[in-house]
C-alpha positions as CSV (number, residue, x, y, z in Angstrom):
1,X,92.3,63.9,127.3
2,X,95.7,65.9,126.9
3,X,97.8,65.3,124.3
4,X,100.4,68.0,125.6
5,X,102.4,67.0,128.0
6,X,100.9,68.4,131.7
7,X,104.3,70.2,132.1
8,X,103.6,72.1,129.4
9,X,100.2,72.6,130.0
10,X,100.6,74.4,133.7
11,X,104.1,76.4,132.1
12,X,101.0,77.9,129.9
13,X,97.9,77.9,132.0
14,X,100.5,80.3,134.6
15,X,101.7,82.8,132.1
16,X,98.2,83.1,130.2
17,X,96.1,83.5,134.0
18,X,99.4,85.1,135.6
19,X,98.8,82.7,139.1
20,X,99.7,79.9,140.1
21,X,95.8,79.4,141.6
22,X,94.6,80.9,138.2
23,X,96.4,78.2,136.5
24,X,95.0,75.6,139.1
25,X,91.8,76.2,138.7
26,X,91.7,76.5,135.5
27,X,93.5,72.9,134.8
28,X,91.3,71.6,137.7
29,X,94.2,70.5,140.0
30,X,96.0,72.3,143.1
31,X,98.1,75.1,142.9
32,X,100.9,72.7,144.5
33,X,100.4,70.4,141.6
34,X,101.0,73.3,139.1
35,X,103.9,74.5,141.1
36,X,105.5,70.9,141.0
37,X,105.0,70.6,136.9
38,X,106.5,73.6,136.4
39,X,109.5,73.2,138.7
40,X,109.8,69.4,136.9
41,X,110.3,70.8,133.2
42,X,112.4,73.7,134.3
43,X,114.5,71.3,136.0
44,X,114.6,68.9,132.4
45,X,114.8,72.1,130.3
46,X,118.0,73.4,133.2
47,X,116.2,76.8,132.9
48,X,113.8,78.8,135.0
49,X,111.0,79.6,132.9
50,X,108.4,81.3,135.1
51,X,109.0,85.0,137.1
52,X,107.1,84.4,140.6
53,X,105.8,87.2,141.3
54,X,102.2,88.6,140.8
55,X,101.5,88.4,137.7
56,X,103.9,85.8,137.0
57,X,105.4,85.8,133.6
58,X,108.0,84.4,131.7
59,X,111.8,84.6,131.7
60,X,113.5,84.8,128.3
61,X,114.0,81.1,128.4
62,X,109.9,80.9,129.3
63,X,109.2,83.1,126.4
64,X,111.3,80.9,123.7
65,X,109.1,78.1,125.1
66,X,106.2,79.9,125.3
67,X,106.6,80.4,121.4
68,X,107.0,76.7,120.6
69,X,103.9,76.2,122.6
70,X,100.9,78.4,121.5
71,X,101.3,76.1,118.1
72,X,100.8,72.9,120.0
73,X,98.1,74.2,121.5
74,X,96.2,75.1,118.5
75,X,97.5,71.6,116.9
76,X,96.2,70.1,119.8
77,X,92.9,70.9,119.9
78,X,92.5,70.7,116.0
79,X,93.8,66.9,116.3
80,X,91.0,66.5,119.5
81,X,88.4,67.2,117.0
82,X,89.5,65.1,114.0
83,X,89.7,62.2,116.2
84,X,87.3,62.8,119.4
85,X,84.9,65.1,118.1
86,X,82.4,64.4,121.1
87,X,85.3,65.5,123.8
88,X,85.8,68.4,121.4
89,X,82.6,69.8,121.6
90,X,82.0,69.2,125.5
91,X,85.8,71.2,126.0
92,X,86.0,73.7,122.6
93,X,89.2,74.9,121.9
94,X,90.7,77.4,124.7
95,X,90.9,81.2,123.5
96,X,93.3,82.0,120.5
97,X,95.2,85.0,121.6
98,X,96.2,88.1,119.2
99,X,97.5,91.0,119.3
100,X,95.9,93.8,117.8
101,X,96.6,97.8,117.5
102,X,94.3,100.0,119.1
103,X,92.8,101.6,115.5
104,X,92.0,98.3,113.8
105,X,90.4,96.9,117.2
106,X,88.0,99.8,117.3
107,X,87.1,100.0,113.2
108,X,87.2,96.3,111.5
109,X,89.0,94.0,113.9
110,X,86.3,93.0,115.7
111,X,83.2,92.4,112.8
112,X,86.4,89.5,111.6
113,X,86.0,88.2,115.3
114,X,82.7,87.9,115.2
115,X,82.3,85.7,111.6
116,X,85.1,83.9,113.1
117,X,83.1,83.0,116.0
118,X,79.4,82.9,114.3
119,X,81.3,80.4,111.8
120,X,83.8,78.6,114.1
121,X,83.0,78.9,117.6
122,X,86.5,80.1,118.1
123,X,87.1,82.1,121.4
124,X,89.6,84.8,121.3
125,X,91.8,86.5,124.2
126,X,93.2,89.8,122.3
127,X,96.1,92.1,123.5
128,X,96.5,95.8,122.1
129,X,99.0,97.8,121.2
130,X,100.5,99.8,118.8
131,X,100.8,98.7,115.7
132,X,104.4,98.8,115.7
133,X,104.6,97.4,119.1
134,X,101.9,94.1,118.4
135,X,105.3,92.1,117.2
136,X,106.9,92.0,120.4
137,X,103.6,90.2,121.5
138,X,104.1,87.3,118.7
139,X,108.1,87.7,119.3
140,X,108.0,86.6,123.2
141,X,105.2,83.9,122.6
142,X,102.5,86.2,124.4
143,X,100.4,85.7,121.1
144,X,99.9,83.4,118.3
145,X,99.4,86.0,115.7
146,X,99.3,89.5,115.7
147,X,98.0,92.4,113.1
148,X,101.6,94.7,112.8
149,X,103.2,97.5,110.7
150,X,106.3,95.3,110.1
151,X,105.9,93.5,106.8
152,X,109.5,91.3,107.2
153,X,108.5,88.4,108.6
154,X,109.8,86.5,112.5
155,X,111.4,83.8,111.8
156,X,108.8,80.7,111.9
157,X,106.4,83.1,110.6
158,X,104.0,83.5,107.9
159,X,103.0,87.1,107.2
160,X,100.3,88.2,105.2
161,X,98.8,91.9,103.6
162,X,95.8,93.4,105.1
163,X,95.9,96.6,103.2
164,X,97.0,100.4,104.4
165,X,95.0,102.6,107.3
166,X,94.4,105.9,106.2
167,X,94.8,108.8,108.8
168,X,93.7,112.4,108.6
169,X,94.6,115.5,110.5
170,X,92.0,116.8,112.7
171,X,90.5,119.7,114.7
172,X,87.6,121.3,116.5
173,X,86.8,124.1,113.8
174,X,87.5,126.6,116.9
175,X,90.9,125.3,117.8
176,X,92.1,125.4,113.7
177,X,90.8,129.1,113.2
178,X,92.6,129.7,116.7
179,X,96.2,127.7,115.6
180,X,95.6,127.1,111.7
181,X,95.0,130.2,110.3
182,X,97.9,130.1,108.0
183,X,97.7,126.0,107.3
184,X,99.9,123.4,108.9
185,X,103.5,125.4,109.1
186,X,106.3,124.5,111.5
187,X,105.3,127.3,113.6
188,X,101.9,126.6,114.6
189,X,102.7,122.9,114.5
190,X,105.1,124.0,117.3
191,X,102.6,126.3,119.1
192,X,99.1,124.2,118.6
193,X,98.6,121.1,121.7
194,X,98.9,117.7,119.8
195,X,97.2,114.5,121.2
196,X,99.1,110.9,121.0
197,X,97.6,107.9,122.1
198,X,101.0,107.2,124.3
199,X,104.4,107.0,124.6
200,X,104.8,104.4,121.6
201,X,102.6,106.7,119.3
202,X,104.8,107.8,116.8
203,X,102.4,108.7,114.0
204,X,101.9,112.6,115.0
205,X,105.6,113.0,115.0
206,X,106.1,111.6,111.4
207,X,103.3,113.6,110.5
208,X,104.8,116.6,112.1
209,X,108.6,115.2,110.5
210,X,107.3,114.8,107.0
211,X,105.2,118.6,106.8
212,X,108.3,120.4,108.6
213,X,111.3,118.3,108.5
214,X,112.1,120.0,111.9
215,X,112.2,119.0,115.0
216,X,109.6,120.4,117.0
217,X,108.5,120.1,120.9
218,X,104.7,120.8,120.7
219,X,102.5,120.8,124.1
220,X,101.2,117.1,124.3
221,X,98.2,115.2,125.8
222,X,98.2,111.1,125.9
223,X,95.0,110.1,125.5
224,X,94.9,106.1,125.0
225,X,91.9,105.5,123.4
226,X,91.2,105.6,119.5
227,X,87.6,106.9,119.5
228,X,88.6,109.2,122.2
229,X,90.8,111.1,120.0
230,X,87.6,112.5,117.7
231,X,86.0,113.6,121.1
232,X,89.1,115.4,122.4
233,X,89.8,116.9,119.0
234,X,86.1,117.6,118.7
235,X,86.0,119.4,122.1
236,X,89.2,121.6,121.4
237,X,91.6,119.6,123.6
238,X,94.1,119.6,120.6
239,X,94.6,118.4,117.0
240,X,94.9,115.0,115.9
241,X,95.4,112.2,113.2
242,X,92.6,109.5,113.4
243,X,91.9,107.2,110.8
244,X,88.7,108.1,108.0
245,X,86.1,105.8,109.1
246,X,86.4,107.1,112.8
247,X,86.2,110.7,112.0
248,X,83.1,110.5,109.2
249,X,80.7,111.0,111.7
250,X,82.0,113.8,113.2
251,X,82.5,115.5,110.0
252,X,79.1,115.0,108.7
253,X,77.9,117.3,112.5
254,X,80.5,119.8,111.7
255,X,82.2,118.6,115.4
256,X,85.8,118.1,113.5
257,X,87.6,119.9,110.3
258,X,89.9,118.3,108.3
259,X,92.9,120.6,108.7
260,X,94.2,119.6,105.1
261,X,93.0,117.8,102.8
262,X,95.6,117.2,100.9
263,X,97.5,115.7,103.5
264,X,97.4,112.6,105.1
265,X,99.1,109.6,106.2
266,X,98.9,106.0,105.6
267,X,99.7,103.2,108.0
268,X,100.0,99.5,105.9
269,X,98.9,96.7,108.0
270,X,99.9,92.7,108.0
271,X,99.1,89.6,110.0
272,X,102.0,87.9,110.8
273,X,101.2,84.3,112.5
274,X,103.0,81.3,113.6
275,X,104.0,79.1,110.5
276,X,102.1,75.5,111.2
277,X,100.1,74.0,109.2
278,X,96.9,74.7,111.2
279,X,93.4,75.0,110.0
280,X,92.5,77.4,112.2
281,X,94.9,79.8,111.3
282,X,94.1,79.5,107.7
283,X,90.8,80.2,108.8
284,X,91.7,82.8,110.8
285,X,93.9,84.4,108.1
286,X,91.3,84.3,105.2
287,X,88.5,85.9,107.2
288,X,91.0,88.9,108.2
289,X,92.1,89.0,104.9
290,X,88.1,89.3,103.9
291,X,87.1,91.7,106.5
292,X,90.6,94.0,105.9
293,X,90.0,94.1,102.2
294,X,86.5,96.2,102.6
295,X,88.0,98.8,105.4
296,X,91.1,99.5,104.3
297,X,93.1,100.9,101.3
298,X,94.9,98.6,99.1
299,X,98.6,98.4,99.2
C-alpha cells in the first residue's frame, strides 16, 4: 500500500536510481509504466521535471518538487507503521538520504549511523561533499537533511548546532625542516606544495589568508580523500590541514609534525533538515546531536 500518489512515486524512484529501468525495477512495474507516470504529472504540473539522459536528473522545476517530496516520503512511511505495522515491517522504510562532508563522514558521522540503525533499523543513502557545498544537496531536493557550515537556515528548514571541527597544520618532519625552517611566513607558504581535497576546498586558502593576508599561488595537489591527506602529508607529498582526531595517530609514530601549534583553524558544523514534524528526523537529529557533542569542540 502507497499512500503517495504513483506519479510521485516513479518522479522519485528515477532521480534517486538515475534510470528509468532503475526506477522500474525498483517499484516493480515496467519502465513504460514509469515513463507514462512521469509524463502524466509533468503534464498536470505544465513542467518537465526529469532530464533524459543517463543519469537522469531533475530540471529546476523537478528539484522544487523533489523538495516537497523527500518529506512525504518520510511521512509516509512513519504513517505505514502507526497504522499497518505488519506491512511496515515486511517493506521498512526506503533509505533516508544525507549529505555529509568528507571530514565528519570519516571521524564521527558514521558511529551516529550506526546507533541509528542498531536502534531504528533506519537505512541510509549518503552524498558527500564539502561542507560548504552539502546545502546545495538539501537546497535542490537531492537530500532530506544535510550536516553544513552554513548556520542561516533554507527556508522550510530546521537547523540545528553540532559543534566546531578542529584542523591542524601538518607535515612530514622532512618536508617542514626542508620548507619550515623559519615557521609559517608568506614566503615559504608560497614556496612549500599544499594539498586540498578539491576544487571546493577552501580551508588551506583561509588558512593561508588569515597567516599572510596575501595572496599567494602555492604548488597544489588535489587529493579527495580525508584520511588520505595524513598519508600524503606523512610521506612528504606536501603540507596540510586535517582535523585532530585524524592526525593523533600519526603523531603518536612521529609520521607527521604539527607545523604550529599555536595555530589552527576551526570549522562549526550544523544539521540543517526539512522542517516536518517527523519522528524520524527528531530521531535522527538527537542522535547526531549525541554523537557530535563527544567529537567535536563546542561552539
Amino acid at each position: 500500500m502507497d499512500l503517495i500518489h504513483p506519479q510521485l512515486a516513479a518522479f522519485a524512484a528515477v532521480v534517486e536510481e538515475g534510470s528509468f529501468d532503475a526506477a522500474a525495477r525498483r517499484l516493480s512495474v515496467t519502465p513504460s509504466a514509469v515513463s507514462q507516470r512521469i509524463k502524466a504529472l509533468e503534464d498536470r504540473l505544465g513542467h518537465v521535471l526529469v532530464v533524459r539522459q543517463a543519469p537522469c536528473r531533475p530540471t529546476r522545476a523537478g528539484e522544487k518538487l523533489l523538495r516537497r517530496v523527500r518529506p512525504m516520503q518520510t511521512l509516509e512511511a512513519e504513517a505505514l507503521a502507526d497504522f499497518l505495522p505488519e506491512q511496515s515491517e515486511a517493506a521498512p522504510m526506503g533509505a533516508i538520504t544525507v549529505a555529509v562532508n568528507d571530514d565528519s563522514l570519516e571521524t564521527w558521522f558514521v558511529a551516529a549511523l550506526a546507533r541509528l540503525h542498531r536502534e531504528y533499523g533506519y537505512l541510509f543513502d549518503v552524498r558527500m561533499d564539502d561542507e560548504s557545498h552539502t546545502l546545495d544537496l538539501l537546497r535542490d531536493g537531492s537530500v532530506l537533511g544535510a550536516v553544513t557550515a552554513e548556520a542561516k537556515p533554507l527556508q522550510g528548514c530546521n537547523v540545528q548546532p553540532l559543534g566546531a571541527m578542529r584542523y591542524r597544520p601538518i607535515a612530514s618532519p622532512e618536508f617542514a625542516k626542508r620548507h619550515f625552517v623559519r615557521g609559517l611566513d608568506a614566503a615559504a607558504l608560497a614556496r612549500a606544495p599544499m594539498i586540498v581535497f578539491n576544487r571546493k576546498d577552501e580551508l588551506q586558502w583561509r588558512f593561508v589568508h588569515r597567516i599572510t593576508r596575501a595572496r599567494l599561488a602555492p604548488p597544489v595537489h588535489y587529493l579527495p580523500t580525508a584520511t588520505g591527506f595524513v598519508e600524503a602529508a606523512s610521506r612528504g607529498l606536501g603540507w596540510c590541514l586535517a582535523p585532530e582526531s585524524l592526525i593523533a595517530p600519526a603523531l603518536q609514530k612521529k609520521a607527521v609534525v604539527i607545523l604550529d601549534p599555536r595555530r589552527s583553524i576551526e570549522v562549526p558544523l550544523y544539521w540543517q533538515y526539512s522542517a516536518v514534524r517527523s519522528l524520524t528526523l527528531q530521531r535522527i537529529s538527537q542522535v547526531l546531536r549525541d554523537v557530535a557533542a563527544s567529537a567535536l569542540d563546542a561552539t
